[in-house]
Residue, then its C-alpha position, 0 to 999 in steps of 0.5 A: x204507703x207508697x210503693x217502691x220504685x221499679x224503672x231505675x236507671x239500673x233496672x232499665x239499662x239491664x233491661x235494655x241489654x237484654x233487648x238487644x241480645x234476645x233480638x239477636x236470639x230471637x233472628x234465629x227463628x228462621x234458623x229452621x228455613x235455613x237449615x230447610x233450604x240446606x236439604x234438612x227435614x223436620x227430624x233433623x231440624x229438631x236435633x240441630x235445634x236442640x244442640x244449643x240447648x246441649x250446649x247450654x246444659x254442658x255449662x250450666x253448672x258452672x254458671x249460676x255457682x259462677x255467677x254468685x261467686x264473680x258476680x252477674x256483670x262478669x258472667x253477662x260480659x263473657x256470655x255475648x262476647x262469646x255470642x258474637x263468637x258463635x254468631x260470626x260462625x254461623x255465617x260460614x255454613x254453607x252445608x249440613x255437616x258437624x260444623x252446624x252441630x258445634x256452632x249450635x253447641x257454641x251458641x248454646x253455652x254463650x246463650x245460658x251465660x247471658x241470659x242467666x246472668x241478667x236475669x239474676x241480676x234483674x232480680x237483684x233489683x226488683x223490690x221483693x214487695x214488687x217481685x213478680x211485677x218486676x220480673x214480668x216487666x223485665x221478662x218484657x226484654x226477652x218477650x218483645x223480641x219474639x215478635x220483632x224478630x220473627x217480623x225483622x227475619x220476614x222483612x230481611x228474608x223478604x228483600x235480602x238472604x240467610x245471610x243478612x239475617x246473620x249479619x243483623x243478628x250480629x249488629x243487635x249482639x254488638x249493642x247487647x254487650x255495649x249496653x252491659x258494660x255500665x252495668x254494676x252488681x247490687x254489693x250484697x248479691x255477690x260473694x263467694x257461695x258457701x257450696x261448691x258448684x254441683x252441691x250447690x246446683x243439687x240443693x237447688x234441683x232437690x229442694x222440695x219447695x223448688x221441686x213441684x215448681x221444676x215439674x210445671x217449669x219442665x213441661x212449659x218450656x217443652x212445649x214453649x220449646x216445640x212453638x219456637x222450633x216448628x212454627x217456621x216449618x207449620x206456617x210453610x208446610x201448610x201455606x197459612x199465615x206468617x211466622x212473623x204474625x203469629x210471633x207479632x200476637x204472641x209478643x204483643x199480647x204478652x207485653x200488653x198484659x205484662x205492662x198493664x195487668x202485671x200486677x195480678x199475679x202479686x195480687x192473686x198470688x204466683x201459686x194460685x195464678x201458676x195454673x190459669x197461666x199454664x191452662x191459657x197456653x194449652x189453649x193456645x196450643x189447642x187453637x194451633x193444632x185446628x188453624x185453618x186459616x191466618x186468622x186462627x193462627x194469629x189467635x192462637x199467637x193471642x192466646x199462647x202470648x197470654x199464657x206466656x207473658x204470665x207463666x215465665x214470670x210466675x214461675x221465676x217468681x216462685x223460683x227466686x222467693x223460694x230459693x234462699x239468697x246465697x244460693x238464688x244464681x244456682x236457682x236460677x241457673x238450675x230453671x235456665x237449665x230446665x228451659x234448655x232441657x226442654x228445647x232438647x227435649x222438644x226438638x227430636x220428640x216434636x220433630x219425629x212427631x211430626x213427621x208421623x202423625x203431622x202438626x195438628x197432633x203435634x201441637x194438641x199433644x203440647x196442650x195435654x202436657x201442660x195440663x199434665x203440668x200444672x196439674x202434677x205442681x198442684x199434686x205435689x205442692x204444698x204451697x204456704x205451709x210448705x215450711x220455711x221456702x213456702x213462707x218465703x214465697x209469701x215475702 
């Protein structure tokens, strides 16, 4: 029996609008040398990162009830139009003040509004035999802008300024919201939800076939939170590698085994891989606190992009077949939010633990709580004999 297609022309102009609009995000790695060049420590690096991830969560729960009762096209359109917004802004900071905190703020909003919006509609178009293949494949649009992000940002810093960088932000927006406009909702993916926008979001938060999945969610995006927050400032504060190549690896090994490996977490199934991907970032991590040398962190970049490339996938998987259809926007609005929770989290928590014990236990410290993670979704899972949203999982 042959399988169902996956590259439709659908899937793949989605796909391309999501390229285009995490290259924009994904310029803002070197947000934290901006922010070093105004006076700031990592302390305060931390919270003014995080303030987006505030911004975020103050309008998630509005946006997955939003996105099933309008439809994904409407929802991904205002997100970048406000990105735009929010990135035109960013070119009239000249000093630290409240003016950084409200256009992170800013940022943050338009950012889950998008980024939760194509999403859920990629999982619209993925085949559910083909499920977690497709989301790892569509999830290639926001992992292959890590490295040419963090690689464009080294090339524009290395022959122009903060500036430029802002500007080439606003450029990739541009073509992000360009490439959504064709874009059309699946017909049964859109309706009015039968709950209200923050019932709808609590029996999502609060489904016990969701719950161990928030738990290992939780404690990936923290430490996924932390790595995109102080890497800038490691690389510089202890003179070894590049940004740019640790980012390279990290995007470029995830893409690999996302491309040509995709299909073992199908084959294995998401719980069972949940835990080998989750074990293969901690390790990463590990590799991290010891760099000593460019060599050690781009193998550190390796292996934490391997751990990456099937962690997200494995867990939105997991999210989306649990999650009952009507309600599949909230679910995924609820993980967006749990990724936002955990760069607010990770940026003053990361940030003071730097500043006191230093990086290297910082970043081992990030493996402990990974393993805590998948430890503690194991311990509360009970995985195909869960009842109804287990037997989902295995569909």
């Amino acid at each position: 029996m042959s399988r169902p297609p996956l590259l439709t022309r659908a899937f793949v102009l989605a796909a391309a609008a999501a390229l285009m609009l995490h290259l924009a995000a994904f310029l803002f790695l070197h947000l934290p040398g901006f922010l070093q060049s105004l006076g700031t420590g990592e302390a305060e690096i931390g919270r003014i990162m995080s303030t987006q991830a505030l911004g975020a969560l103050i309008a998630w729960p509005f946006i997955g009830w939003t996105i099933d009762a309008y439809g994904r096209r409407a929802v991904t359109l205002a997100g970048a139009a406000l990105f735009i917004v929010a990135i035109g802004l960013y070119l009239a900071i000249d000093a630290l003040g409240p003016f950084v905190y409200m256009v992170r703020l800013l940022d943050g909003v338009a950012a889950t509004m998008w980024y939760a919006a194509l999403f859920t509609h990629g999982a619209d178009l993925v085949p559910a035999a083909r499920r977690t293949e497709g989301l790892a494949v569509f999830g290639a649009s926001a992992l292959i802008p890590i490295g040419l992000g963090a690689q464009f940002g080294d090339a524009i810093l290395a022959w122009a300024g903060y500036r430029e960088l802002f500007f080439g932000a606003l450029g990739f927006a541009l073509l992000g919201l360009a490439l959504s406009l064709p874009m059309r909702d699946v017909p049964t993916a859109r309706g009015v939800p039968s709950v209200p926008p923050a019932r709808g979001l609590l029996v999502a938060a609060t489904d016990p076939a969701l719950r161990p999945v928030w738990c290992a969610a939780l404690a990936f995006f923290v430490c996924a939170g932390a790595l995109f927050t102080f890497l800038k400032t490691f690389v510089v504060a202890v003179d070894v590698g590049r940004a740019g190549g640790f980012f390279a690896a990290y995007a470029l090994t995830a893409v690999l085994f996302r491309v040509f490996l995709g299909w073992v977490p199908d084959r294995l199934g998401a719980r069972r891989m949940l835990g080998v991907a989750m074990l293969c970032y901690a390790l990463g991590f590990a590799v991290l606190a010891g760099a000593g040398t460019p060599a050690a962190v781009l193998a550190a970049g390796a292996v934490c992009g391997i751990g990456h490339g099937y962690t997200y996938p494995v867990l939105f998987s997991l999210v989306v077949s649990r999650a009952a259809a009507q309600r599949r926007g909230a679910a995924t609005a609820f993980y967006t939010a749990i990724d936002w929770m955990g760069l607010l989290l990770a940026g003053p928590l990361f940030g003071q633990l730097i500043e006191v014990f230093g990086y290297g236990v910082a970043f081992f410290t990030a493996a402990v709580v990974l393993a805590a993670g998948a430890a503690l979704f194991y311990a509360t899972d009970r995985g195909p004999a869960g009842g109804a949203a287990a037997i989902r999982d295995r569909v």
